[in-house]
C-alpha positions in Angstrom: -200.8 -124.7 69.0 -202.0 -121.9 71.6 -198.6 -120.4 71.6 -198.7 -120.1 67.6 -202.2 -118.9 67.9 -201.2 -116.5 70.1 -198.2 -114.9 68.4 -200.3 -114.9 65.2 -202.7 -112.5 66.8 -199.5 -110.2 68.5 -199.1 -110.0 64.7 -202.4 -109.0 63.4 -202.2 -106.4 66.5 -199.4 -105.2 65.4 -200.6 -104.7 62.0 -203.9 -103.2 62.4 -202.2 -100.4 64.6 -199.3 -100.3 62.1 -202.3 -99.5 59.9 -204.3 -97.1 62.0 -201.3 -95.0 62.9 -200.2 -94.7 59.1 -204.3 -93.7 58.5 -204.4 -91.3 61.4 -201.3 -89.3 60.9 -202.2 -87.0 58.4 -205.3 -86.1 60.6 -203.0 -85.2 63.3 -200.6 -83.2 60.6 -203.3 -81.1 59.5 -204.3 -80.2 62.9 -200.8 -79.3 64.2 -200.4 -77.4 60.7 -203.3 -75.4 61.1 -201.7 -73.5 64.3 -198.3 -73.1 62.7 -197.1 -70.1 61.6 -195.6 -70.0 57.6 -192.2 -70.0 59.4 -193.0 -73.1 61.3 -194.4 -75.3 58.2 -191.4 -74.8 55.6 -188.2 -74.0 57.6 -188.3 -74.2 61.5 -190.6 -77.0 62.2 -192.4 -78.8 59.8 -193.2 -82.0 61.3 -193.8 -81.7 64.7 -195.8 -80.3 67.0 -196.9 -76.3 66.9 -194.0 -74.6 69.3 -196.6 -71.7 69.8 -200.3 -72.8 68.8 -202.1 -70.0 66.4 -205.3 -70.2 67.2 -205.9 -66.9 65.1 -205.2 -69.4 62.1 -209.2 -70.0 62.8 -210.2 -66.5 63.2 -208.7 -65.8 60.3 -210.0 -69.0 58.4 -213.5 -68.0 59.4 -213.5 -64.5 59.1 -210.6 -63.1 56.8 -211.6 -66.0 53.9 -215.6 -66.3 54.5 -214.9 -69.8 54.9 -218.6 -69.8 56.5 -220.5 -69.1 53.5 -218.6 -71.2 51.8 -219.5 -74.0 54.2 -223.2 -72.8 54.2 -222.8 -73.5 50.1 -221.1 -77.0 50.5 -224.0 -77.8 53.3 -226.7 -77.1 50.7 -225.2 -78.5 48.0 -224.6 -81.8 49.9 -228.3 -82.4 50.9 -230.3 -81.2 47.7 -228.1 -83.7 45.9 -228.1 -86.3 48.2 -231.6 -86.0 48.6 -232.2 -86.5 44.9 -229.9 -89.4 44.5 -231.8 -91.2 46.9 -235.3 -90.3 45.4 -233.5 -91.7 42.1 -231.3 -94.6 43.3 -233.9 -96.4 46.3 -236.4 -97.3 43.9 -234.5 -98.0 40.8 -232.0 -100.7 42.9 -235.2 -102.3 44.6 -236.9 -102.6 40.8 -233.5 -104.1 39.6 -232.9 -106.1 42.5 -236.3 -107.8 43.4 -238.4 -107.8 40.2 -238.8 -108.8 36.8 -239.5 -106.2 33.7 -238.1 -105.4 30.2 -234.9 -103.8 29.5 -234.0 -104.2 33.4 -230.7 -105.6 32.4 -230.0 -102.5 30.0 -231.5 -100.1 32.5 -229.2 -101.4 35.1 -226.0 -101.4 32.7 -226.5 -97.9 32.0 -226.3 -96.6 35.4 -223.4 -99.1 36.4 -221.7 -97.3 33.1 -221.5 -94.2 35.1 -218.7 -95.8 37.5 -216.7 -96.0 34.7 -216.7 -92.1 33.4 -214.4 -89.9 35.2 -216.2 -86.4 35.2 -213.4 -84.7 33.5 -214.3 -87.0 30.4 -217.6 -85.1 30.7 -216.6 -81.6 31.4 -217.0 -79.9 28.2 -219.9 -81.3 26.7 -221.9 -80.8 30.5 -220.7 -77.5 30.6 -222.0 -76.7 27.3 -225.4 -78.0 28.6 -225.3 -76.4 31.6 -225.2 -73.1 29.8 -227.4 -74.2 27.4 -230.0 -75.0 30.5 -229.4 -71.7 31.8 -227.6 -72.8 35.3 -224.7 -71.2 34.7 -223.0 -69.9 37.8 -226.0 -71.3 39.9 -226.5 -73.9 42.5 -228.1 -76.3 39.6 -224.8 -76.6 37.8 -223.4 -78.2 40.9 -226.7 -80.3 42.3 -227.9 -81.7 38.8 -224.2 -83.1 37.9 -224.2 -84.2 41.8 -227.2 -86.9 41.1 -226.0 -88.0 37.8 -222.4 -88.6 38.8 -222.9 -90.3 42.3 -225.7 -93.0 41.0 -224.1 -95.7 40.0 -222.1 -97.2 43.5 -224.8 -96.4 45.6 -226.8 -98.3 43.1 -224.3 -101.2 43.2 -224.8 -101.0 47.2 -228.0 -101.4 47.4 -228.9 -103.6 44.6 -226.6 -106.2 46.6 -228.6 -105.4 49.7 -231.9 -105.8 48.4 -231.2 -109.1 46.1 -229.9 -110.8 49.8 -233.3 -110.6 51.5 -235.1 -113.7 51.3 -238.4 -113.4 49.0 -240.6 -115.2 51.9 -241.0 -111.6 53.2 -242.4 -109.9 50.4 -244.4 -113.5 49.6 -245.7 -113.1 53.4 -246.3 -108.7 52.4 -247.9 -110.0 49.6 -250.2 -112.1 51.0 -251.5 -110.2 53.8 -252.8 -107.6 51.1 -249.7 -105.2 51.3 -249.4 -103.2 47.9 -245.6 -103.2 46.3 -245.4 -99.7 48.0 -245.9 -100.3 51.1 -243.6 -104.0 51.3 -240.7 -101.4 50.0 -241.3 -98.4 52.3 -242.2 -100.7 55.3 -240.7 -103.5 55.2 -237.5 -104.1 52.7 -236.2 -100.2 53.0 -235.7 -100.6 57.0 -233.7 -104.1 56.8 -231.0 -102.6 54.6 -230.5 -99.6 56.2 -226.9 -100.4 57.0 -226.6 -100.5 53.4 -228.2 -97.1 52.7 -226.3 -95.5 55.3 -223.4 -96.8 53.9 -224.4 -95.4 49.7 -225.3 -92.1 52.0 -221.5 -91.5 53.1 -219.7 -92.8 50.5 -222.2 -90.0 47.8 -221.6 -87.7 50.6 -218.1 -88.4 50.8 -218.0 -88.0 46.5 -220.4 -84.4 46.9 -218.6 -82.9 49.6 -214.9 -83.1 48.6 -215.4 -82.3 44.7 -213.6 -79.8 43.4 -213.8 -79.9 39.4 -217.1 -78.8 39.4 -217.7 -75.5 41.6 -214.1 -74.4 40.4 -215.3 -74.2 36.1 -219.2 -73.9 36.5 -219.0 -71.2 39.5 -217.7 -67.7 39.4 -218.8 -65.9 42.2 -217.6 -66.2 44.8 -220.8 -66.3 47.2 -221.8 -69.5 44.9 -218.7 -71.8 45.6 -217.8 -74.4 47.6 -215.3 -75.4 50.2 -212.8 -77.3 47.9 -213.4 -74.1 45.4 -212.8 -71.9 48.0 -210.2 -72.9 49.9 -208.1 -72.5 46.7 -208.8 -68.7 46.8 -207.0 -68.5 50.0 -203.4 -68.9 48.1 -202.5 -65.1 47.1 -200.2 -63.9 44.0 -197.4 -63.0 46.9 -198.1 -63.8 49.7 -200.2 -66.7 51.7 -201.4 -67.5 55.1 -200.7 -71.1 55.0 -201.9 -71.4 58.8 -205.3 -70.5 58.1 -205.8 -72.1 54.8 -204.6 -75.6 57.2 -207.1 -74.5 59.6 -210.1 -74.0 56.8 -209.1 -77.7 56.2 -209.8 -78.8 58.9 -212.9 -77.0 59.5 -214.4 -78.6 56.1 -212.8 -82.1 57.1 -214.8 -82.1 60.6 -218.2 -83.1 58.9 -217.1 -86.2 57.6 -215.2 -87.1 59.9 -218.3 -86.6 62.4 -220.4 -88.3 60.2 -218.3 -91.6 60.0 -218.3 -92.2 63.3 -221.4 -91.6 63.9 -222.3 -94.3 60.7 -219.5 -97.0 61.4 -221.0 -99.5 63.2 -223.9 -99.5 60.3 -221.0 -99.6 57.7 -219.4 -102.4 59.3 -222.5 -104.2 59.0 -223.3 -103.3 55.7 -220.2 -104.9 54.6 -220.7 -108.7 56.8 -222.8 -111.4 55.2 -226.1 -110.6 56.3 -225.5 -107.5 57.6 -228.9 -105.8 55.7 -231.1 -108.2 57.7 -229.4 -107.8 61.3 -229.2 -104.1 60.8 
């Protein structure tokens, strides 16, 4: 019985690095192709390991291609948005989640509707209204569309979160003379915060990589974004493929950073009663 036990977990070993490997290796490929040369990444070696590092690919990435202010852009784009969608998406999921009011059903169908519309459904009509609105070619037609379009699973995150916490702790609030304000802010916002940090990466995640958006509603080119801008890097004859690998890796660092600084509160988002041990 040990034995079998034993070989079972030499197979789930096996599988998880399997796994990890498969998940890791095009991290690793876009490192080694950012210090290739052209030459290197179609014809002489495309799959191993840079004969000759170019770290100029970086330089270039960073100077030749502005690739800073296009960071700056994404930066600023990331946190006005993601600050709105939690000013939005805290109170609305503790409202559906713990209390009873009219329409709460409806109210809470029509933000869980918004996992369901691809933005390129949307396109059009929004960018008729954000002309309309005046935001053309302006941070606003990226950071409004941000908050409506990265609601609804953040809402479906931490709905879940806050209907698992037993109601004896806001009965207890309640009856100490704590107002509805302060039992959210003080005590049910802190025991799901394995759950918020987990709605935080996953928007961040959706704000960050987008591309649709700062490609159609943004023109100049001090106004786009890193997916926007990378894009820019590929000339009409000729392209520095290097660099454009090293830009990519540049914009992939942040998120990278930030997962692994969140992934022990993901993990616990995603256990049974992970909101109340974190």
């Amino acid at each position: 019985m040990k034995r079998k036990k034993r070989k079972t977990a030499y197979v789930q070993t096996a599988a998880l690095v399997f796994f990890a490997c498969l998940s890791l290796y095009p991290l690793f490929y876009l490192a080694g192709y950012s210090l290739k040369t052209n030459d290197e990444i179609f014809y002489t070696n495309p799959f191993g390991l840079p004969l000759s590092p170019q770290w100029g690919n970086y330089a270039d990435a960073l100077n030749a291609f502005d690739v800073l202010t296009y960071f700056k852009n994404s930066v600023f784009t990331t946190i006005i948005s993601l600050s709105g969608v939690l000013v939005l998406v805290l109170p609305f999921s503790y409202a559906v989640a713990r209390m009873r009011w009219k329409w709460k059903g409806l109210a809470a169908m029509f933000v869980s509707i918004g996992l369901f519309i691809p933005l390129q459904v949307s396109l059009i009509p929004l960018s008729v209204l954000i002309k309309d609105l005046g935001l053309a070619n302006t941070y606003g037609a990226l950071i409004l569309p941000y908050i409506a379009f990265n609601l609804a699973f953040p809402f479906m995150i931490l709905s879940v979160a806050f209907r698992a916490l037993p109601t004896e702790l806001e009965e207890a609030a309640f009856m100490d003379g704590a107002s509805v304000y302060r039992t959210f802010f003080l005590i049910m916002l802190p025991l799901v915060k394995p759950a918020v940090v987990s709605a935080v990466l996953f928007a961040t995640l959706g704000i960050w990589n987008e591309f649709i958006l700062p490609t159609v509603m943004i023109s100049s080119n001090g106004l786009k974004t890193l997916p926007a801008g990378l894009a820019s890097f590929v000339g009409q004859h000729s392209t520095n493929w290097g660099a454009m690998g090293a830009a990519m890796m540049l914009a992939s660092l942040p998120t990278i950073i930030l997962y692994l600084a969140c992934s022990d509160k993901i993990e616990n988002s995603l256990t049974i009663g992970g909101a109340v041990k974190g």
